[in-house]
C-alpha positions in Angstrom: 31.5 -15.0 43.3 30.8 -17.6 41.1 32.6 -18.0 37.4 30.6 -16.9 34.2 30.9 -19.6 31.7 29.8 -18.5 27.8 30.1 -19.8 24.3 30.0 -17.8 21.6 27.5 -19.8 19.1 27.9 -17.7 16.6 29.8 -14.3 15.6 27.3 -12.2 13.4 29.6 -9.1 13.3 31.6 -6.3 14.4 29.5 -2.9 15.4 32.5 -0.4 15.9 36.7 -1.0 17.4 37.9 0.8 20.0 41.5 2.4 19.9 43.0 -0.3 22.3 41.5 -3.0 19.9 38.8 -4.2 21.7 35.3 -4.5 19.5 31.5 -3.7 20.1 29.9 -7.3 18.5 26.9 -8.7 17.9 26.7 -12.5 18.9 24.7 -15.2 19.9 26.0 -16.3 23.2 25.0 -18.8 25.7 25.3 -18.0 29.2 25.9 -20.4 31.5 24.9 -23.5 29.6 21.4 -21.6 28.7 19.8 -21.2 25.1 21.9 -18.7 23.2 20.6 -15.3 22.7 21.6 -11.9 21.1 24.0 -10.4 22.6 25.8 -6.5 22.1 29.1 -5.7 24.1 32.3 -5.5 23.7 35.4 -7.9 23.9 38.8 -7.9 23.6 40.9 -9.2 20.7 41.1 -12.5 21.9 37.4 -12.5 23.7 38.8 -13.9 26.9 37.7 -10.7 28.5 34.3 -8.3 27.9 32.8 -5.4 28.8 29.1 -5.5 30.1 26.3 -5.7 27.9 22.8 -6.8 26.6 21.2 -10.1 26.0 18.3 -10.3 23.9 15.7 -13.3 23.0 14.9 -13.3 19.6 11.3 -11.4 19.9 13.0 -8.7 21.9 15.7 -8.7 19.1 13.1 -8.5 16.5 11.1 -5.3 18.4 14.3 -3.4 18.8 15.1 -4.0 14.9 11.1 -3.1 14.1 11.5 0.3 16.7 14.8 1.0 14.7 13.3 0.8 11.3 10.4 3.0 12.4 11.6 5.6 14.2 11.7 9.4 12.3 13.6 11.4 10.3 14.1 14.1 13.3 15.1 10.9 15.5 18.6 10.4 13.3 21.5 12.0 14.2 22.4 12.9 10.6 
């Protein structure tokens, strides 16, 4: 199997931590030498090591935030 490389571009913030310390992020990644895109997972302390996840381009990024910021009362879990 070949070897995932990644760089995280840029770290836009922590979504929730885990007991054992690991973190749900949101980051702009590049996989594989590609064009960095959003990315949600989660990573250990020292992100040598993550969980699987999703990559988004910007547009798609943009639609979830636009389906977020739409969706109705009934839809929240509060």
């Amino acid at each position: 199997m070949a070897e995932i490389k990644f760089e995280i571009v840029k770290e836009l913030g922590v979504i929730a931590e885990s007991t054992r310390g690991w973190t749900k992020e949101l980051n702009l990644v590049s996989w594989n030498d590609n064009p960095p895109k959003y990315d949600i997972r989660d990573w250990s302390p020292d992100h040598s090591r993550m969980s699987k996840g999703i990559s988004m381009t910007e547009e798609e990024m943009q639609k979830l935030v636009e389906l977020f910021n739409s969706r109705d009362e009934e839809d929240s879990f509060e």
